[in-house]
C-alpha positions in Angstrom: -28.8 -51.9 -60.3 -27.1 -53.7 -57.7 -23.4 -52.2 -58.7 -25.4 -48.8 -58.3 -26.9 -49.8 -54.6 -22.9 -51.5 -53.7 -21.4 -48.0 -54.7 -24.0 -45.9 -52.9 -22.7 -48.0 -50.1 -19.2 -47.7 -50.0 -19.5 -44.2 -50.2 -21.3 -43.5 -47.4 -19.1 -45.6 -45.5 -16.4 -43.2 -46.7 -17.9 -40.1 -46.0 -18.8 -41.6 -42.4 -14.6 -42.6 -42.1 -14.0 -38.9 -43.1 -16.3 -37.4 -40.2 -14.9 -39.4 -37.8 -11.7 -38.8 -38.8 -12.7 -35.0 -39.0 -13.7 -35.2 -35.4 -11.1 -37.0 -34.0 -8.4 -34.4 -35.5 -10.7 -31.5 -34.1 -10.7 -33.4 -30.5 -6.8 -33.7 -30.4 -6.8 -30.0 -31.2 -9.0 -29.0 -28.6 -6.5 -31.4 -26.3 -3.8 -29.7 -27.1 -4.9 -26.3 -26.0 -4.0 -27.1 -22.6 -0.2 -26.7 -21.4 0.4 -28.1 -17.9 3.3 -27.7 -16.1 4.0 -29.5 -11.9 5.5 -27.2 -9.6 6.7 -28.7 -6.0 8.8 -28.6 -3.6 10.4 -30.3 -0.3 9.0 -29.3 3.1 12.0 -28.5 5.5 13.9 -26.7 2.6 13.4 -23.1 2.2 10.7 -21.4 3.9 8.2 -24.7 3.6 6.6 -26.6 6.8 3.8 -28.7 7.1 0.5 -26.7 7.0 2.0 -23.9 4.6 -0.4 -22.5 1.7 1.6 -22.1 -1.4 -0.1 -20.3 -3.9 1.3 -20.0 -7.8 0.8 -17.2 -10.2 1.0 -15.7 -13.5 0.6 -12.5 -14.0 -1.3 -12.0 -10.7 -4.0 -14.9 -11.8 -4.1 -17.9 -9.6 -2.6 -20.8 -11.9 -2.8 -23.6 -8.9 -2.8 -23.9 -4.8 -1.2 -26.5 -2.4 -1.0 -27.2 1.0 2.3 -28.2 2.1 2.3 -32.1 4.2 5.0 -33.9 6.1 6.9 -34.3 2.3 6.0 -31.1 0.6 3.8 -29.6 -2.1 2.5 -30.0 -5.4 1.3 -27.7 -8.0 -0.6 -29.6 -11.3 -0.9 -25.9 -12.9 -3.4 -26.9 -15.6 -2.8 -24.4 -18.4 0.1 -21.3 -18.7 1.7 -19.3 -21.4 5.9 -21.2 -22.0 8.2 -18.0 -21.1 5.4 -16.7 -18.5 7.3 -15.5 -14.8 5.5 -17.9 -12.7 5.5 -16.4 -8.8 4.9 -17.9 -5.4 3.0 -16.6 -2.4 3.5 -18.7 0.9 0.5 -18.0 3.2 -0.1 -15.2 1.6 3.5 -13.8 1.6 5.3 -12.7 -1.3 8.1 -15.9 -2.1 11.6 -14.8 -3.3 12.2 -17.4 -6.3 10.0 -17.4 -9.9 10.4 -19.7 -12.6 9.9 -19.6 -16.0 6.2 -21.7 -17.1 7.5 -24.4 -19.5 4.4 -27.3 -20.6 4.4 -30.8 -20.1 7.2 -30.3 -17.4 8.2 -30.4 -14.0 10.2 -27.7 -11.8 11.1 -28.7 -8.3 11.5 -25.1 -6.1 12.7 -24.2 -3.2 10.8 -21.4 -1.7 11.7 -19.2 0.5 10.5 -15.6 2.2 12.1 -12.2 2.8 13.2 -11.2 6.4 9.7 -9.5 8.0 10.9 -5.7 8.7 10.7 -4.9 12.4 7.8 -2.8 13.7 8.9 0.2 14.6 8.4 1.2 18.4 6.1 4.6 18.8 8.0 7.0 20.4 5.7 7.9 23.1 4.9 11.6 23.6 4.8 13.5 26.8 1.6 15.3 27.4 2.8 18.9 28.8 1.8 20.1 31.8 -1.2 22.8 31.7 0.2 26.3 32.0 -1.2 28.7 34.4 0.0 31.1 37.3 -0.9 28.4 40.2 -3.3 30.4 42.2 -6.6 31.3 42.8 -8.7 33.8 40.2 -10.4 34.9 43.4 -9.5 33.6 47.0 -12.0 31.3 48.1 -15.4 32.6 50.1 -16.3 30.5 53.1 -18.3 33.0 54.7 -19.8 31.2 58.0 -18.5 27.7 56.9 -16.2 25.5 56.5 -16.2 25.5 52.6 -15.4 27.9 49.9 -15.6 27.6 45.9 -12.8 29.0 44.2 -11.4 28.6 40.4 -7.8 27.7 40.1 -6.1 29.4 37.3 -3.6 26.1 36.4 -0.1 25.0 37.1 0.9 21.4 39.2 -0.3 19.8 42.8 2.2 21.8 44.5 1.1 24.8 42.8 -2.4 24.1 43.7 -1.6 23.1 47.4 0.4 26.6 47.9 -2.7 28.5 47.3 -5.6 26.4 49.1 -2.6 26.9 52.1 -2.6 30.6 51.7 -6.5 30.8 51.5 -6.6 28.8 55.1 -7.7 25.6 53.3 -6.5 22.5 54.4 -8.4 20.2 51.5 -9.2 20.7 48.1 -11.4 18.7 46.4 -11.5 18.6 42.4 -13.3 16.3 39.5 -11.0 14.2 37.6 -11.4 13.3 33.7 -14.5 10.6 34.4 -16.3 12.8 36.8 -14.9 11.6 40.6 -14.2 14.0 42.9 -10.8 13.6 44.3 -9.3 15.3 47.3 -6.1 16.6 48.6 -4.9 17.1 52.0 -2.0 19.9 52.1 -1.1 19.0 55.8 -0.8 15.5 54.9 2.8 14.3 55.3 5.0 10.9 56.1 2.8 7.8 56.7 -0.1 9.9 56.3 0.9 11.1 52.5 -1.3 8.4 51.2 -4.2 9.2 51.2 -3.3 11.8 48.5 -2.0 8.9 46.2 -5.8 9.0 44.2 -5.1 12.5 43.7 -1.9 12.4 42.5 -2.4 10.1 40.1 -5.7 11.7 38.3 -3.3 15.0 38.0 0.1 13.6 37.5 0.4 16.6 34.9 -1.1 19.1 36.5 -4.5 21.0 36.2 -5.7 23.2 33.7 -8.1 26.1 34.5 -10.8 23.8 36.9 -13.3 24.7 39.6 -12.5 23.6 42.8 -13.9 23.3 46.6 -11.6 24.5 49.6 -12.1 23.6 52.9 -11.1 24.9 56.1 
């Protein structure tokens, strides 16, 4: 009996051995799925400062991040597929250099960014001028006063002065773009032309068909 109990022993010391052997092989397997691979680099070479964001991909996933110090950056990309196209972005720019994703090893790169394309200046357009004949529809009334109501047809200040001139107006006053009445005095010459400035520069280019008040 006690041969029987000794070798009932043994062999479940065995079978324990074999489980734990079992699970140690499965553990090293599991280890092994991972694939690491440093990237790095020198800041002051390439494109890299202090401060910079380097970001590393493969196939457009996010394999590892760094920001750059006084020395550089490093990249401990935890798992990636040996042949894989690993590419940079350096705050949030496109990099010039790749490399290739090799596990358990090290790839120093220097990293550096295509020239930014110039912004191209607008051309600016010119608004044109409102057409119209430059006169009156009707002259103005002024009846017993000293002010008439009149609609000018379009056309330029000049334009505009002619015809309160030939009505007998000496003023016209007219609402800009935001509502203000401006006025223009057509005897107003030399020193005295600036008090027309306000005017001239609501309707730099010209009026359009508008409602206006003359006065004598």
């Amino acid at each position: 009996m006690t041969l029987i109990r000794n070798i009932g022993v043994v062999a479940a010391l065995l079978a324990g051995m074999v489980l734990m052997l079992a699970s140690g092989s499965g553990g090293t397997a599991s280890a092994q799925t991972s694939n690491p691979m440093q990237l790095y680099g020198i800041a002051g070479q390439g494109a890299i400062v202090a401060g910079d964001t380097v970001t590393a991909y493969i196939g457009g996933q996010v394999i590892g991040t760094a920001v750059a110090t006084a020395g550089g950056w490093v990249i401990e990309a935890q798992s990636g597929t040996n042949g894989a196209t690993v590419t940079f972005k350096v705050n949030n720019r496109t990099a010039t250099e790749t490399v290739t994703y090799r596990g358990f090893s090290a790839a120093e790169v220097t990293l550096t960014l295509p020239p930014l394309l110039p912004t191209p200046t607008p051309t600016p357009t010119s608004t044109p001028a409102p057409a119209g004949p430059g006169t009156f529809a009707t002259p103005p009334s002024f009846g017993t006063g000293n002010v008439g109501s009149a609609v000018f047809q379009g056309g330029n200040i000049e334009q505009l002065a002619a015809a309160v001139t030939t009505s007998g107006g000496s003023t016209v006053w007219v609402q800009d773009a935001n509502g203000v009445w401006r006025s223009y005095k057509t005897n107003a010459t030399g020193a005295g032309a600036f008090v027309n400035n306000g005017f001239n520069s609501a309707f730099a280019g010209g009026l359009g068909t508008t409602a206006v008040f003359v006065t004598r």
